[in-house]
Backbone as numpy.savetxt, mean C-alpha at the origin, in Angstrom:
# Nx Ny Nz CAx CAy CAz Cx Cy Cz
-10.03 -68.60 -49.10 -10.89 -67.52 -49.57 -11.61 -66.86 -48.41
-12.17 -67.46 -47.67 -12.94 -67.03 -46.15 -12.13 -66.25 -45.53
-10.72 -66.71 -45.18 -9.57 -65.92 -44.51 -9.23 -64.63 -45.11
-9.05 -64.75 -46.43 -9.38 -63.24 -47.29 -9.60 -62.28 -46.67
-11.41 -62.77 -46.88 -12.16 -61.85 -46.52 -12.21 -61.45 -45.46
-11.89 -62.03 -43.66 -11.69 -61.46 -42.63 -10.99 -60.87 -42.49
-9.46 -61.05 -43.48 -8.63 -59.56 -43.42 -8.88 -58.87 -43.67
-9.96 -58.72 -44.74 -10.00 -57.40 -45.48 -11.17 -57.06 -44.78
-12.19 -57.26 -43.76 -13.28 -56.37 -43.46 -12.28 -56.32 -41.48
-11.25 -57.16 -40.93 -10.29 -56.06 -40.40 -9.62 -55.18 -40.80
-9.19 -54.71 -41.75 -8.44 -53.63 -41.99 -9.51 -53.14 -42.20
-10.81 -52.73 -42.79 -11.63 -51.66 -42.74 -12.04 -51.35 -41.90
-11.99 -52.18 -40.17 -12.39 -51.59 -39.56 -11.77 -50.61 -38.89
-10.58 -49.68 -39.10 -10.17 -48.54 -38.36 -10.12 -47.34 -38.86
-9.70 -45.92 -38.31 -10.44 -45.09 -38.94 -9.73 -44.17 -40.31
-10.63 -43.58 -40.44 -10.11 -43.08 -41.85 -9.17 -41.94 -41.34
-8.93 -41.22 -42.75 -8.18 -40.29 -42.76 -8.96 -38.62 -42.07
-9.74 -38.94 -42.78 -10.73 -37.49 -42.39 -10.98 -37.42 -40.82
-11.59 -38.86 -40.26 -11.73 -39.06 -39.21 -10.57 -38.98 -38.26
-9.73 -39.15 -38.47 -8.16 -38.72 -37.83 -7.94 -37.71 -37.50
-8.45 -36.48 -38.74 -7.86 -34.89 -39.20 -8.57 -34.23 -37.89
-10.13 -34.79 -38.05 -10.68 -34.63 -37.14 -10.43 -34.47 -35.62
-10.81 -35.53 -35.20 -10.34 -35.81 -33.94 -8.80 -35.13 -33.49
-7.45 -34.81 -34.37 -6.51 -33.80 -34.15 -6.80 -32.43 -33.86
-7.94 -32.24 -34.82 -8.03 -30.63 -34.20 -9.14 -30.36 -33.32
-9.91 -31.38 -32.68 -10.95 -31.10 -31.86 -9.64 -30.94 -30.54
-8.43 -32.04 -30.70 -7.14 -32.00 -29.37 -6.85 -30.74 -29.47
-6.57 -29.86 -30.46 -5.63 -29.30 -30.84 -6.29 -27.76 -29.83
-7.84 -27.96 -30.40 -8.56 -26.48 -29.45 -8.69 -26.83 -28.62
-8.84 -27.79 -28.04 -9.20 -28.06 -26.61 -7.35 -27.84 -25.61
-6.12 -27.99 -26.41 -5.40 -27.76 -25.46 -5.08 -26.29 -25.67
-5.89 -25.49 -27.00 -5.45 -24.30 -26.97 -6.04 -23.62 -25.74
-7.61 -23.93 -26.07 -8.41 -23.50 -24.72 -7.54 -23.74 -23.32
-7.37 -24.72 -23.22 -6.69 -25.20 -21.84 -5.81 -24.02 -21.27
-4.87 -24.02 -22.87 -3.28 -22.80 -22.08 -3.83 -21.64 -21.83
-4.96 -20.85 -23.15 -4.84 -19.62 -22.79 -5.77 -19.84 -21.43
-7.06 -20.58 -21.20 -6.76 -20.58 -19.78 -6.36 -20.47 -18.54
-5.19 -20.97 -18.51 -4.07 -20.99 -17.48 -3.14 -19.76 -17.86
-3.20 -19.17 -19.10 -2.29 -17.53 -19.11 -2.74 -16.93 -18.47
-4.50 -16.92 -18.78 -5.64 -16.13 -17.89 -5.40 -15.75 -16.68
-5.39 -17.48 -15.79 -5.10 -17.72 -14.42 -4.26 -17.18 -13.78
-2.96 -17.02 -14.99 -1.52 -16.71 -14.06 -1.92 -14.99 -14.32
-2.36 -14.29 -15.37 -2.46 -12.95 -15.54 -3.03 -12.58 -13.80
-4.08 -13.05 -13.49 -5.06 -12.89 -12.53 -4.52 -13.08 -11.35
-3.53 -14.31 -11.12 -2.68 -14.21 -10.10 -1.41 -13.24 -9.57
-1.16 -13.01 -10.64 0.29 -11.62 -10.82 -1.09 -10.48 -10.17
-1.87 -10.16 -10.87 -2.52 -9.24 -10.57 -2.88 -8.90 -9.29
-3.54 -10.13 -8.49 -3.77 -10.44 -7.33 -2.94 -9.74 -6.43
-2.15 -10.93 -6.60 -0.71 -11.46 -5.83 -0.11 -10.17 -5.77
0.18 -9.03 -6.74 0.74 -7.72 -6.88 0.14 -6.91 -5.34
-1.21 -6.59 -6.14 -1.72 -5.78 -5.37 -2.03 -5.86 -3.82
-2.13 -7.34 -3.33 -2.26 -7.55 -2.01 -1.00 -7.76 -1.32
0.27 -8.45 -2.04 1.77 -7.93 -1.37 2.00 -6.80 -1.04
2.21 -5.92 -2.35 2.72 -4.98 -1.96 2.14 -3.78 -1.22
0.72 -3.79 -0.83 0.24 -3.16 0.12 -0.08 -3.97 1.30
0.38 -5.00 1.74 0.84 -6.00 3.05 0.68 -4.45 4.03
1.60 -4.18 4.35 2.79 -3.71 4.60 2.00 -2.34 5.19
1.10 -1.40 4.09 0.74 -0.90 4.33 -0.54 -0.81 5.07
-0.91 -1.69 4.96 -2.84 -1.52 5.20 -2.15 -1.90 7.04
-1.22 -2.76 7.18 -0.89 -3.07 8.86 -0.61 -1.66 9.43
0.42 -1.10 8.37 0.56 0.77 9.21 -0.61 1.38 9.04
-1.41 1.43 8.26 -2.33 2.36 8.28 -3.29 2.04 9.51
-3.12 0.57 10.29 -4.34 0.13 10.88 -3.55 0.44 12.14
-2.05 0.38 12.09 -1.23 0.88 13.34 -1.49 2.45 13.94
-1.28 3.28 12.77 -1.29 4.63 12.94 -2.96 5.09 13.38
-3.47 4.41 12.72 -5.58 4.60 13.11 -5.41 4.32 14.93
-5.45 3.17 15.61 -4.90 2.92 16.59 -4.33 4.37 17.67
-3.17 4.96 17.00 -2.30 5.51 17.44 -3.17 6.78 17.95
-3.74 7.36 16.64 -4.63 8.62 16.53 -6.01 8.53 17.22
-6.51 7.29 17.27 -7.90 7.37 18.31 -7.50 7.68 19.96
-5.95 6.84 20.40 -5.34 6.79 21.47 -4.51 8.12 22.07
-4.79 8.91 21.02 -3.64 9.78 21.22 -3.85 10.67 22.07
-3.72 11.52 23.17 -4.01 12.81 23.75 -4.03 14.22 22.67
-2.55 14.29 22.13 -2.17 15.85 21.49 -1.55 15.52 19.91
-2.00 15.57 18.82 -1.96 15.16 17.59 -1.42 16.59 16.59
0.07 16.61 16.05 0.41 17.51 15.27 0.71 16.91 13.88
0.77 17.75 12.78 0.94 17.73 11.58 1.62 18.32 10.95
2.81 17.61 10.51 3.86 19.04 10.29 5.04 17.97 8.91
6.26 18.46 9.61 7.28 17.80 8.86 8.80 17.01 9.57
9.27 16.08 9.17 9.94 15.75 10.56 11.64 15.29 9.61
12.47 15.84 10.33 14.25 15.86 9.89 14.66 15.31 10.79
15.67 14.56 10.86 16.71 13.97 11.68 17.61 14.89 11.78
18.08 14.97 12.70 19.58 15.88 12.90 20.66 15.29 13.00
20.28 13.82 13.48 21.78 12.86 13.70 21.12 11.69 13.63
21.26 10.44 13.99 21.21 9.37 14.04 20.52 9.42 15.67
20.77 10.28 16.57 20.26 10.01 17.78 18.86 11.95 18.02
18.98 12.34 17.00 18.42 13.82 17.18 17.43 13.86 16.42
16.18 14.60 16.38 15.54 15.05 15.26 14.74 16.21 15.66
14.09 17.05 14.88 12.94 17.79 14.36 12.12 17.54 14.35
11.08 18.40 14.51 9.26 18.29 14.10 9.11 19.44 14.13
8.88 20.01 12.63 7.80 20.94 12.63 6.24 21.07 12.21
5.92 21.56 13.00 4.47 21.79 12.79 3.99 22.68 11.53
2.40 22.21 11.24 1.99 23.09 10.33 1.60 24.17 11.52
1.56 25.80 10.97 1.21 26.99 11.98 0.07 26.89 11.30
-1.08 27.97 12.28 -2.55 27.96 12.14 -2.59 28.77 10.90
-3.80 29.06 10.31 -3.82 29.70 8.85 -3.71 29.11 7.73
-2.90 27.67 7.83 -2.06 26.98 6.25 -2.76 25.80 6.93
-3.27 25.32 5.73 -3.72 24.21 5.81 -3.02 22.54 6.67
-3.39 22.23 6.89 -3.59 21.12 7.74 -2.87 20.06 6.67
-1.23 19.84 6.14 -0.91 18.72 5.24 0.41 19.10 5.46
0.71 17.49 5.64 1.89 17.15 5.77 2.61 15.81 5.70
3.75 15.93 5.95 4.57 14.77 5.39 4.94 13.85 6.73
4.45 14.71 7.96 4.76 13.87 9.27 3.73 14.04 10.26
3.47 12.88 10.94 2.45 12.96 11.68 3.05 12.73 13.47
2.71 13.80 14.41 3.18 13.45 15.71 2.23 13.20 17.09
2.41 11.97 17.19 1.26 11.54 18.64 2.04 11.56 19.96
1.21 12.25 20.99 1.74 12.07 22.43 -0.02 11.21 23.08
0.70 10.17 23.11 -0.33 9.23 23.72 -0.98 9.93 25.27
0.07 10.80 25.75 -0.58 11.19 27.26 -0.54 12.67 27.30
-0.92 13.48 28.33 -0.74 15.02 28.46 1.00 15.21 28.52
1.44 14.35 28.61 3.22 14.37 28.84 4.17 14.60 27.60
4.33 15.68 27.01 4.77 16.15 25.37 6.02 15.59 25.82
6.45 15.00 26.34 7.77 14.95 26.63 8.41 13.76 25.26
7.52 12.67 25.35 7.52 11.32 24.75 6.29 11.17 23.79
6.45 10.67 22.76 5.75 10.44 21.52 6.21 9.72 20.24
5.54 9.64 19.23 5.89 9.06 18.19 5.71 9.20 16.66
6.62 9.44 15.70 6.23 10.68 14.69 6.26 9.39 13.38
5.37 9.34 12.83 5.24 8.80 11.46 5.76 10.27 10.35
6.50 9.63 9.78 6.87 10.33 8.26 7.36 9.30 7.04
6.94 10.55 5.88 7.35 9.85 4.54 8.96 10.56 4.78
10.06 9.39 4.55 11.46 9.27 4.10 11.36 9.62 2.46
11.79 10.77 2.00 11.56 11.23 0.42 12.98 10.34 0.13
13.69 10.35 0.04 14.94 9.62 -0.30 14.72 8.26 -0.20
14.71 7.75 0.63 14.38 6.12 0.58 12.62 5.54 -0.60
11.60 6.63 -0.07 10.10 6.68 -0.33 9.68 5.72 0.54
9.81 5.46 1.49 9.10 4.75 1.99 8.58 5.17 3.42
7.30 4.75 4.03 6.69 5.81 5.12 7.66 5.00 6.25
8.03 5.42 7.31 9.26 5.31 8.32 8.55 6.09 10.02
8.88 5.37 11.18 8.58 5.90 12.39 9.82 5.88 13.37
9.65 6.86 14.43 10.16 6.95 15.35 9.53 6.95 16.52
10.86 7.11 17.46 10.27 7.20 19.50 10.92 8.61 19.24
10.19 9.30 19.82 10.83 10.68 20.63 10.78 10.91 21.66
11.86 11.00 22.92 11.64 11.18 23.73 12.36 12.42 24.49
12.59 12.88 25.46 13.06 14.27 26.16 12.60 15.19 24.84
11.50 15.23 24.56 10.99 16.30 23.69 11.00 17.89 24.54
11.60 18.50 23.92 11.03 20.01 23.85 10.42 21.01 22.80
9.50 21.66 23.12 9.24 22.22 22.44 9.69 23.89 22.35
9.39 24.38 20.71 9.87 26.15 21.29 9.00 26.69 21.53
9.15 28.24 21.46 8.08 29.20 22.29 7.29 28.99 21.42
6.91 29.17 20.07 6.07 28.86 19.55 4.81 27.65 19.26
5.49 26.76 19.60 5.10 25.60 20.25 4.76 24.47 18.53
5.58 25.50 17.59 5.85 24.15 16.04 6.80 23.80 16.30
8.10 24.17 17.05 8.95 23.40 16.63 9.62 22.34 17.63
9.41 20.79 17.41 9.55 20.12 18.90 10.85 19.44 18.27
11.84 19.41 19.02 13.64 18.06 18.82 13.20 17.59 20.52
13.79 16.57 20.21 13.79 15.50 20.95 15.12 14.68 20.71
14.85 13.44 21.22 15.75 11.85 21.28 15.16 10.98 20.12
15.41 10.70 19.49 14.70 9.97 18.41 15.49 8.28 18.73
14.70 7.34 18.92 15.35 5.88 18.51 14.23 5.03 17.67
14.51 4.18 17.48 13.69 2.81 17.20 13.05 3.22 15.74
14.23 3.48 15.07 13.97 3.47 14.18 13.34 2.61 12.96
12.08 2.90 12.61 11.23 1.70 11.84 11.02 2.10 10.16
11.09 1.15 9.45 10.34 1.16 7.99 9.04 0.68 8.29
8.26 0.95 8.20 6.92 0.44 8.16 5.97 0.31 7.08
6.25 0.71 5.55 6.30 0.66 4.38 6.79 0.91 3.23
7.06 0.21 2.45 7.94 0.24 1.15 7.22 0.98 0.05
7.87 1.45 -0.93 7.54 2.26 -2.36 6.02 3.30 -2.00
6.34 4.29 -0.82 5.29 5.52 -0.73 5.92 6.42 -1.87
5.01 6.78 -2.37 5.96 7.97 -3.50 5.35 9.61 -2.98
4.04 9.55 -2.68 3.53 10.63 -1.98 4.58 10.90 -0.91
4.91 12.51 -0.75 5.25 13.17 0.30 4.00 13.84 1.11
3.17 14.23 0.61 2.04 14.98 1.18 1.05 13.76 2.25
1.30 13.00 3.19 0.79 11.34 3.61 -0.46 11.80 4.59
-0.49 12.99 5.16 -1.39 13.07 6.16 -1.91 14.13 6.13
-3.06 14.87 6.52 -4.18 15.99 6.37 -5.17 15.57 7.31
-5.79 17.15 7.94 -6.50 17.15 9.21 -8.17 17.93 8.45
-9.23 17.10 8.91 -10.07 17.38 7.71 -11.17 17.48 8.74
-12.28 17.69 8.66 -13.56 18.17 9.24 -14.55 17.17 8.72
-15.75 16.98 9.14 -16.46 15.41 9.16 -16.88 15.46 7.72
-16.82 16.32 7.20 -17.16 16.88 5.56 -16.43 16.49 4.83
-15.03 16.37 5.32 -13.40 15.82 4.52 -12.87 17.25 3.83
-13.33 18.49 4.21 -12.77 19.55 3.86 -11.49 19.69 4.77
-10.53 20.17 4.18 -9.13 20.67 4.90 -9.18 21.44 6.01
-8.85 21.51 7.14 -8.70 22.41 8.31 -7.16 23.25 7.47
-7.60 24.68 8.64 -6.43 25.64 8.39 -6.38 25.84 10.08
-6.43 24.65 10.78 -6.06 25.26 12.50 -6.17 23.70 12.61
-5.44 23.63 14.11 -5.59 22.80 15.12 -6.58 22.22 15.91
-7.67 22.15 15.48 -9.27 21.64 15.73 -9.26 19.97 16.67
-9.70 20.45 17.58 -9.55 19.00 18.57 -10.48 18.34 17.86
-11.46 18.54 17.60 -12.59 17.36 16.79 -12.35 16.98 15.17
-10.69 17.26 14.89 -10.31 16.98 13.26 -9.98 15.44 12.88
-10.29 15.67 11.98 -10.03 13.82 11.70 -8.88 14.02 10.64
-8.18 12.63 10.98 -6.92 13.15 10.63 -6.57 11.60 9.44
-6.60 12.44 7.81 -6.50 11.93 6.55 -5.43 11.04 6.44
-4.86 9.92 6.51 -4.04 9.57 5.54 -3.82 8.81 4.32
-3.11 8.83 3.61 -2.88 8.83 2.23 -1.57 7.97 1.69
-1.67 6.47 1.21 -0.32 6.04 0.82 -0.94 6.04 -0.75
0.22 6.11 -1.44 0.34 6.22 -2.89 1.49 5.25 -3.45
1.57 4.14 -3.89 2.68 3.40 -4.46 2.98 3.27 -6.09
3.80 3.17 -6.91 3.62 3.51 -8.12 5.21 1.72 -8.31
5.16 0.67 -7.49 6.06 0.09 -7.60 5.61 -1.62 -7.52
5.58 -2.55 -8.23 5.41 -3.62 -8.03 5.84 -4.97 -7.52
5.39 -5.39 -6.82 6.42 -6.34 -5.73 6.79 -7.69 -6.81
6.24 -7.85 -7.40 6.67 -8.62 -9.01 7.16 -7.80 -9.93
8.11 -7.77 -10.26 8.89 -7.15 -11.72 8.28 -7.68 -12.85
8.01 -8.94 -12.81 8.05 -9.93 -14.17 6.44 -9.39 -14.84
5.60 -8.75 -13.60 4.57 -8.59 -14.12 4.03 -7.98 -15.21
3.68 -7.49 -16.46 3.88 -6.44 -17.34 3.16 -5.07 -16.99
3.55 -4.08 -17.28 3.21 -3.14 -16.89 3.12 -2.07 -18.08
2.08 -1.53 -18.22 1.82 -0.39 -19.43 0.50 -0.65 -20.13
0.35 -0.32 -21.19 -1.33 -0.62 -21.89 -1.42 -1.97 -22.50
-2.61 -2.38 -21.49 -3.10 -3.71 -22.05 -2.33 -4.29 -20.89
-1.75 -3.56 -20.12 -1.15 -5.04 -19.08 -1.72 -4.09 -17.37
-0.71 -4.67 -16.06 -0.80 -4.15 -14.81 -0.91 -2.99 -15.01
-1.52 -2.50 -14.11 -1.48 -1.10 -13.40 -0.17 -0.44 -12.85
0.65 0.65 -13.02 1.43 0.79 -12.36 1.52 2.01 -10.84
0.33 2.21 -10.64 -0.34 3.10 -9.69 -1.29 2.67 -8.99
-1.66 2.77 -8.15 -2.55 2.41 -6.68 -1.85 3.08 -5.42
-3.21 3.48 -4.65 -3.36 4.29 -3.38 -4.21 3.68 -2.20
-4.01 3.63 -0.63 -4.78 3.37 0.33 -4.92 4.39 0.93
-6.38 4.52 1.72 -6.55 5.83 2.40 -7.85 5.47 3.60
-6.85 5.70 4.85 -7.76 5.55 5.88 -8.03 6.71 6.50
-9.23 7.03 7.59 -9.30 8.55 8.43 -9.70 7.46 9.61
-9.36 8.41 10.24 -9.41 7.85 12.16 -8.87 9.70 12.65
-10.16 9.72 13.76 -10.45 10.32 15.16 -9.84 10.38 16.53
-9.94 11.24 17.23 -9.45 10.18 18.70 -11.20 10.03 19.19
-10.75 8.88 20.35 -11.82 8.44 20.51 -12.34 9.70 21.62
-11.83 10.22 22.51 -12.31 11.74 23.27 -11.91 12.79 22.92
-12.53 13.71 23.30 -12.03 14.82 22.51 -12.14 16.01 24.20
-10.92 17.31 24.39 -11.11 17.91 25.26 -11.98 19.21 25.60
């Protein structure tokens, strides 16, 4: 009879049913909490991770070309064609028309001979540099061909053609060649270095822009 009864007040001691139901769904939110958590995390990381890849690339050219333009002696703004694989173009913007363009050209010394032309590639979209060297220019003095080599990508998915503008300490547009102009540029990307990321309402962004201005450091 004694033995009975110790079975029967062990089996009462474990837990009930309610107490079970319980304790399942206190697990149940706590691992819901957990995941959407970690969706959170990964949303935030795509996001991240997006925006600082795929402008890598750029913020190094933009900090290259700043560099270029404080260093530069003679700074034009124009548009720039290849003629061959070993030839190219530069034209200049002429005085009167605003100061915007798709190519930017530095001669580091008084020597126009040699220099180096940043442009947006519309076909590829991506901003692209060259060497020019045995430059000439014409009588007019917009239109310079040269030797073009060393050929560079220096950033991926520019969609802007319009990349550079010569602006006054105000950030108003010049319509001339102003030695004291500060000279605008402008990347625009509309492309994500993650695919998987979602893109449209309620998700990523599919647009973002960087924009630095740089001076030369003397002026004549």
């Amino acid at each position: 009879m004694k033995l009975s009864r110790a079975i029967r007040r062990e089996y009462r001691a474990g837990f009930t049913l309610p107490e079970i139901l319980i304790a399942m769904t206190i697990f149940v939110v706590l691992i819901g909490a957990i995941v959407v958590l970690q969706l959170f995390a990964v949303r935030i990381y795509y996001l991240s991770a997006t925006k600082i890849t795929a402008t890598a690339d750029g913020r190094k050219t933009m900090n290259f070309i700043r560099e270029g333009v404080r260093e530069a002696k003679t700074i034009y703004i124009g548009s720039y064609a290849p003629n061959s694989t070993v030839s190219g173009t530069f034209s200049g913007v002429g005085s009167g028309t605003n100061q915007t363009g798709s190519a930017l050209l530095l001669f580091p010394t008084t020597d126009t001979t040699y220099g180096q032309i940043f442009f947006q590639n519309q076909s590829a979209s991506n901003l692209c540099s060259v060497l020019i060297t045995n430059a000439t220019t014409s009588t007019n003095g917009l239109v310079i061909t040269g030797t073009i080599s060393s050929l560079t990508t220096n950033t991926l998915f520019v969609t802007n053609n319009l990349v550079f503008q010569a602006e006054d300490y105000l950030g108003n547009v010049l319509a001339d060649n102003s030695n004291n102009r500060v000279i605008h540029v402008t990347l625009q990307f509309c492309m994500l270095e993650y695919p998987v990321a979602g893109i449209g309402t309620n998700q990523m962004y599919d647009y973002y822009e960087l924009h630095t201005r740089a001076t030369r450091r003397t002026t004549d």
